[in-house]
C-alpha positions in Angstrom: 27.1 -51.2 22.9 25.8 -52.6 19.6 22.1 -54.1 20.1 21.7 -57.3 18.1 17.9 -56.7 17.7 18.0 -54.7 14.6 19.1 -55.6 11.3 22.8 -56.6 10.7 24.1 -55.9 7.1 27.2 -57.7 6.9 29.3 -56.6 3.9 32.9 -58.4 3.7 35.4 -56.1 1.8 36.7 -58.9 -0.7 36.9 -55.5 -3.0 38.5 -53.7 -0.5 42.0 -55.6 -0.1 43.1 -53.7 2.7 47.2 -53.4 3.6 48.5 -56.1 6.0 49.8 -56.2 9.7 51.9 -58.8 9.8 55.8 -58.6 8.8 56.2 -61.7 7.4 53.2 -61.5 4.7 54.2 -60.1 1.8 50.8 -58.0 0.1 49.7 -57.5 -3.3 51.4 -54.7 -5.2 49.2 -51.6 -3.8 49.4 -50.3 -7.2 47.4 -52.9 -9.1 44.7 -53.0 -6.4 44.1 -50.7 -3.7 45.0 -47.1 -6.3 43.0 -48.2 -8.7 39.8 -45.9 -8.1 37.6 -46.9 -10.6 38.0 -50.4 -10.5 37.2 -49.5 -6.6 34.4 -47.3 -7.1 32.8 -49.7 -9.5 33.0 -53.0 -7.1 31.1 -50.9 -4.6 27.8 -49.6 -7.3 28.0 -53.1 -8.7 27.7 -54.6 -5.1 24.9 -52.0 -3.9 23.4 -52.7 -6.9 23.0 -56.9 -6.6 21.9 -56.4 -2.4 18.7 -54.0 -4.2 18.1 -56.4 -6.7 15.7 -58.6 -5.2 14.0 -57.4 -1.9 12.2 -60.3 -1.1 14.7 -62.0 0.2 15.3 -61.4 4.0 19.3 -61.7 2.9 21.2 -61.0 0.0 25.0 -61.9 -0.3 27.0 -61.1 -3.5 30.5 -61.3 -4.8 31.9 -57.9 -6.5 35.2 -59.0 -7.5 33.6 -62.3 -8.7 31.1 -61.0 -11.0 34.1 -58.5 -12.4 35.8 -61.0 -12.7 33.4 -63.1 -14.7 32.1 -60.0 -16.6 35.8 -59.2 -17.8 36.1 -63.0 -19.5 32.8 -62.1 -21.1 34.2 -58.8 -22.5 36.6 -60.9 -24.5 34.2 -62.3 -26.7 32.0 -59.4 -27.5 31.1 -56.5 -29.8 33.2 -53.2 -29.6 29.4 -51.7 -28.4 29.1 -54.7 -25.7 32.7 -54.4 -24.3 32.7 -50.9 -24.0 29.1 -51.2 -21.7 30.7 -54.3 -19.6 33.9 -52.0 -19.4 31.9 -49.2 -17.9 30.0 -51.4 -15.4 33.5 -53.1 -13.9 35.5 -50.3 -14.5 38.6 -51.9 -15.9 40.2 -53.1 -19.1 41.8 -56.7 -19.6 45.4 -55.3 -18.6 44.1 -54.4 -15.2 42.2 -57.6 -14.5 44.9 -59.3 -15.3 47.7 -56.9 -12.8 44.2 -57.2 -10.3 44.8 -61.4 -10.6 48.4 -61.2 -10.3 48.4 -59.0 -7.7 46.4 -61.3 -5.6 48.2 -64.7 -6.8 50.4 -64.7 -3.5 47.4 -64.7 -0.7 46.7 -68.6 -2.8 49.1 -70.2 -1.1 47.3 -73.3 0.7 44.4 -72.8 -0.4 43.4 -76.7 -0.7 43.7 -77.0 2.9 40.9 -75.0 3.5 38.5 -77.2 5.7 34.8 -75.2 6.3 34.4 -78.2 9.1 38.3 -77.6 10.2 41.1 -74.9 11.6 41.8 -72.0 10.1 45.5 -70.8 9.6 46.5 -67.4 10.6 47.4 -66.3 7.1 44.6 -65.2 5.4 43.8 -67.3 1.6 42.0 -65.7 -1.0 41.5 -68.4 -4.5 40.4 -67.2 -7.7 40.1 -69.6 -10.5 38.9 -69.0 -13.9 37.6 -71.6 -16.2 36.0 -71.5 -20.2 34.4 -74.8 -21.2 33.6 -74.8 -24.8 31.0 -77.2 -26.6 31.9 -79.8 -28.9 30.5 -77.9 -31.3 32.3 -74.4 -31.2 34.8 -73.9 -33.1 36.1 -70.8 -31.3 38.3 -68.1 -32.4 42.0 -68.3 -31.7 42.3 -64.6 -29.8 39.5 -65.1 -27.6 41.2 -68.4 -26.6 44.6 -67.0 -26.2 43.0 -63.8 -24.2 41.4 -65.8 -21.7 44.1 -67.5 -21.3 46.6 -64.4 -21.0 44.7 -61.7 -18.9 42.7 -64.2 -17.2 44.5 -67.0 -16.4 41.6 -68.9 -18.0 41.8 -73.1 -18.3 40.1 -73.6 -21.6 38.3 -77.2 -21.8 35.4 -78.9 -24.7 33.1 -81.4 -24.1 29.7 -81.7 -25.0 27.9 -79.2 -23.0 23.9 -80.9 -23.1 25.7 -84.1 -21.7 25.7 -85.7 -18.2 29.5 -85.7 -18.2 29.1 -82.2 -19.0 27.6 -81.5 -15.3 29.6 -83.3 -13.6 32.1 -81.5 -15.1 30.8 -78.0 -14.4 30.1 -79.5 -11.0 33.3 -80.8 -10.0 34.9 -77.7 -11.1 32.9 -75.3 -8.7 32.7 -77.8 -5.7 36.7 -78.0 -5.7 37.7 -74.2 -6.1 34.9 -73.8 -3.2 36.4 -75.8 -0.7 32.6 -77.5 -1.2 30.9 -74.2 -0.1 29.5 -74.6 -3.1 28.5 -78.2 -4.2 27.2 -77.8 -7.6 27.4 -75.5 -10.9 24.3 -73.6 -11.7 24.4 -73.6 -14.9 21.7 -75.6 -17.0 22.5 -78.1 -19.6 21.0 -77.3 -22.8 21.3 -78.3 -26.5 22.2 -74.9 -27.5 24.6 -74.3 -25.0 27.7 -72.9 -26.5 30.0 -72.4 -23.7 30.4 -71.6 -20.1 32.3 -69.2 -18.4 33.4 -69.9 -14.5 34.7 -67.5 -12.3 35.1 -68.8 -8.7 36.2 -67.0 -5.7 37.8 -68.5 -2.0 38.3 -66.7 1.0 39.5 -68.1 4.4 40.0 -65.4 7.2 40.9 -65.9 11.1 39.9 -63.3 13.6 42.3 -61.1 14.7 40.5 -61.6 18.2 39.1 -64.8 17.6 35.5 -65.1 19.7 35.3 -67.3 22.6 33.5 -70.8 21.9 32.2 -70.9 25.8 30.6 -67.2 25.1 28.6 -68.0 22.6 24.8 -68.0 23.1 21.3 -67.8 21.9 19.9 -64.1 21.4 17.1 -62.3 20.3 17.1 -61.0 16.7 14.4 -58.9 15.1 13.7 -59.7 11.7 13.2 -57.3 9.1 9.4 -58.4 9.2 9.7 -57.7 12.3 9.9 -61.3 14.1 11.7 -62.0 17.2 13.5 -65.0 16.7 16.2 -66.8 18.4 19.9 -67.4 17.1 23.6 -67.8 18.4 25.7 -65.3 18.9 29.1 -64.6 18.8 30.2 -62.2 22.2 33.3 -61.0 23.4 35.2 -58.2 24.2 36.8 -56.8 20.8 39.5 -54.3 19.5 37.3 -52.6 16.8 37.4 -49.3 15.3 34.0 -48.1 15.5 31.6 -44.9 14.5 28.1 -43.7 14.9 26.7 -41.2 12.3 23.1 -40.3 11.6 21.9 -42.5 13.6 23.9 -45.7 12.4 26.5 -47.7 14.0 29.7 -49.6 12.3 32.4 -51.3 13.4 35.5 -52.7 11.8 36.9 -56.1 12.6 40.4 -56.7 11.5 41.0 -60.3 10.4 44.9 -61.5 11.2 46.0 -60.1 8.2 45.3 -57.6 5.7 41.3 -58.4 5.7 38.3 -56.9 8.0 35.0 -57.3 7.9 32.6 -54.2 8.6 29.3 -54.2 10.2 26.8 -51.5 9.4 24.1 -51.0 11.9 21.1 -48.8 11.0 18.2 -47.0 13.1 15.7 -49.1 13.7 13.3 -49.3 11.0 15.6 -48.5 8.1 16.8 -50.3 5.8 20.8 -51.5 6.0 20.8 -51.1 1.7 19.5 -47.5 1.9 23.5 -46.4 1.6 24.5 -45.5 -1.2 27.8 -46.6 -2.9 29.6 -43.5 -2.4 27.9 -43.3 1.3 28.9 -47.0 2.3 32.3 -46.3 1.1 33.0 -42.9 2.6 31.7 -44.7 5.9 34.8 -47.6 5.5 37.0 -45.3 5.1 36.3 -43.4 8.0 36.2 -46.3 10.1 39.2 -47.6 8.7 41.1 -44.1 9.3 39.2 -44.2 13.3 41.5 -45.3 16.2 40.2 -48.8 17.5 39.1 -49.3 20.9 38.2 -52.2 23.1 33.7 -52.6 22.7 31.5 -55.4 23.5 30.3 -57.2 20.6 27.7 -59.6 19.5 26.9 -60.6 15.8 25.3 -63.8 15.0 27.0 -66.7 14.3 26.2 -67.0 10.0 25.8 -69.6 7.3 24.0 -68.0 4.4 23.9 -69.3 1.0 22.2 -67.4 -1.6 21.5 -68.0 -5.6 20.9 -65.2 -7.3 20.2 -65.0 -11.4 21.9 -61.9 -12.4 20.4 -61.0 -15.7 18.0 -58.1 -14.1 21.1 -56.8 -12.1 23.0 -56.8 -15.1 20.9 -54.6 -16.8 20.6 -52.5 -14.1 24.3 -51.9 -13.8 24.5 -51.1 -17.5 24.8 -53.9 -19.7 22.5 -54.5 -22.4 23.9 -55.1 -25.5 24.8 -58.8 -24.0 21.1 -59.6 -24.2 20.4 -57.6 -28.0 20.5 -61.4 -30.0 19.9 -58.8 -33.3 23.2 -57.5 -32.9 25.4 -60.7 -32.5 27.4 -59.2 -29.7 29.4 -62.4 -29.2 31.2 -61.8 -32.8 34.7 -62.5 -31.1 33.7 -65.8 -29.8 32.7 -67.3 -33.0 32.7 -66.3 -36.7 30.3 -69.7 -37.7 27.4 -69.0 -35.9 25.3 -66.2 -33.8 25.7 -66.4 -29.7 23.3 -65.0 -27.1 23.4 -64.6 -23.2 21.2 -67.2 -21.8 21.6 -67.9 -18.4 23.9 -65.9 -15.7 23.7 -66.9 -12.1 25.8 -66.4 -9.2 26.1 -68.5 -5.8 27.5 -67.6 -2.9 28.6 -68.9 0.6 29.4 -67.2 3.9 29.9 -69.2 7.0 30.9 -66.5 9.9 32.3 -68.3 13.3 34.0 -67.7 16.2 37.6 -68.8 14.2 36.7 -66.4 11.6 34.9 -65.9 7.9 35.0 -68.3 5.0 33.2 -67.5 2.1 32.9 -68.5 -1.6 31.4 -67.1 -4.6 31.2 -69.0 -8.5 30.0 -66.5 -10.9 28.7 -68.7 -14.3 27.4 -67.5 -17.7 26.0 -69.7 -19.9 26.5 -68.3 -23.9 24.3 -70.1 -26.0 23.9 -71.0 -30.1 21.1 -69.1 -31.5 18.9 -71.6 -33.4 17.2 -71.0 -36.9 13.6 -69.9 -36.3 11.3 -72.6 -36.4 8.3 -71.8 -38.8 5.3 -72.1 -37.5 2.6 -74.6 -38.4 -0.2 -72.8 -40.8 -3.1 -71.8 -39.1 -6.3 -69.7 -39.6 -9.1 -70.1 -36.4 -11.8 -67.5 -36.9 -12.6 -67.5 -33.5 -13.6 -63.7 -33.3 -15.0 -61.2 -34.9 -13.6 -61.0 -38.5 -14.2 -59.0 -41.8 -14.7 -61.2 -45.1 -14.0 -59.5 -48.5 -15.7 -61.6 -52.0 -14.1 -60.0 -54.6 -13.4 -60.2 -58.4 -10.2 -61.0 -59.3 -10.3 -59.9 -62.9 -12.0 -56.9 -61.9 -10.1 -56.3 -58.3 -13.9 -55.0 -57.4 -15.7 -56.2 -53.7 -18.6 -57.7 -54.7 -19.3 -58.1 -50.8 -17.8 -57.2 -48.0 -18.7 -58.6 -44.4 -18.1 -57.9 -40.5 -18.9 -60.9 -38.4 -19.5 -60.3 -35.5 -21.8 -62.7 -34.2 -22.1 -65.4 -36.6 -25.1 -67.4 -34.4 -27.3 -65.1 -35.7 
């Protein structure tokens, strides 16, 4: 039986698209998704690498496919030297987004019926939306336009980006494609802002065993500080495939269709992000290959929201050039005038019940003008100890030279 007072590390496989049970769904292509290994391999390091990012935090949620996603609109617009470091990070190229987007276009179906508050429907609905929103002042290069628009299914807006329409734009955007998980945009309005690029991400999931609303109840949970705290959870009776090696426990929980979500449970005292990539992957795969059995489960009932800026994990993962302002890697945006990264933030949303999952990432980056330099005002403050050199010009001879170094005395 899985003990519910140690750390739970809760990692939904939005990267993992796994195949369907159901007769009457038709899945995405298995050839644009599931065989594509680096794309795979890359959603997993990226993913480790945003949960160690900030270990402050008590909980860290993050969206793989979300911040590929985003990261692969970015690549449009950059230097050969900046594409080639976000192509590395996200493992794929334009033409596999895109068959990745495509691929996934049929699980859409519905999607503005989702309802965080309401039912959800058997079949499983997984949204992606892609959005550029250009500043009045950009005058943006036709290709980077037309590539958004062809391998990422990119709506390309203007509008004045340092305006209050602007937010409520940005806003609006994100709060609709999130089913209003996610109310607002994070990006920052800003007189240099260029342009933004949105990525969001929907998914809607019913249990294939769907918990019993009568058997939920409060629990003890131990912290990772160590509390003891009080929380509701979910219990029942579910058909899970489940493991235990090295001291950890996991179990997979099939969703109706196609989806499951995996829970990882470590030895007391460890942390649940000391896997790495290739160890948390080589774990879902045996559990996913492991014959499921009826065991008696209890996870907390969830809703975690987390805001995370991703500029450190970005770097982390890779990408660097992106932040190099010397370089102009934005030189397919824009001919007219130098770009720079300035903001890059990701939100996300998981609300686990006993129905199901919903959950909702928007990935944003925020490209902004680089302005002129500013000189500075003129200044000379002696404040400290200086050297003064009297000289003859004519001659070019010191005819004193001085160290101050106390000048009260």
């Amino acid at each position: 039986m899985i003990t519910p007072k140690r750390l739970i590390s809760i990692l939904l496989p939005l990267c993992l698209m796994l195949s369907a049970c159901r007769p009457d769904f038709e899945p995405a292509p298995p050839s644009t998704i599931s065989h594509n290994l680096s794309m795979i391999n890359s959603s997993y390091r990226l993913g480790h690498t945003l949960l160690n990012a900030d270990t402050e935090h008590p909980n860290q949620l993050n969206s793989p496919i979300s911040l590929m996603l985003g990261l692969g609109m970015l690549a449009e617009g950059t230097s050969d030297e900046a594409r080639q470091e976000i192509e590395a990070a996200i493992g794929c190229s334009s033409e596999e987004i895109s068959a990745l987007i495509q691929g996934l276009r049929p699980l859409e179906k519905n999607w503005e019926s989702v309802d965080p508050g309401g039912e959800l429907d058997p079949l499983p609905v997984l949204h992606i939306a892609n959005r550029i929103v250009l500043d009045d002042e950009l005058k943006a290069r036709r290709n980077f336009r037309d590539d958004l628009a062809r391998y990422h299914d990119a709506n390309i807006e203007q509008t004045d980006l340092s305006s209050a329409e602007a937010t409520k734009m940005l806003d609006a955007w994100v709060k609709k494609h999130t089913a209003g998980l996610i109310e607002k945009s994070a990006i920052e309005p800003k007189e240099d802002l260029a342009l933004v690029l949105q990525n969001t991400l929907l998914m809607a999931a019913m249990w294939q065993e769907p918990f019993k609303a009568s058997d939920t109840e409060e629990g003890e949970f131990t912290t990772a500080g160590g509390q003891a705290i009080q929380v509701p959870f979910l219990r029942g009776d579910q058909t899970v495939s489940s493991i235990s090696s090295n001291g950890w426990q996991a179990i997979r929980m099939p969703y109706m269709v196609r989806f499951a979500a995996n829970f990882l449970l470590p030895p007391e005292g460890t942390d649940p992000r000391s896997l790495t990539p290739e160890e948390l992957r080589q774990m879902l795969i045996e559990l996913r290959s492991t014959k499921e059995d009826t065991v008696q489960v209890a996870i907390p009932k969830l809703d975690l929201k987390v805001k995370m800026d991703l500029q450190e994990g970005l770097k982390a993962a890779g990408i660097n050039k992106v932040f190099d302002a010397q370089t102009d890697p934005f030189s397919r945006i824009t001919e007219e005038t130098p770009l720079k990264l300035g903001q890059a933030i990701q939100q996300t949303r998981l609300l686990v019940d006993e129905q199901g999952t919903i959950a909702a990432a928007a990935t944003e980056v925020g490209v902004e003008f680089i302005a002129a330099p500013v000189p500075p005002e003129a200044s000379f403050i002696a404040d400290r100890p200086f050297l003064m050199v009297i000289n003859d010009d004519d001659l070019d001879m010191p005819f004193f030279m001085i160290s101050v170094g106390d000048p009260s005395q």
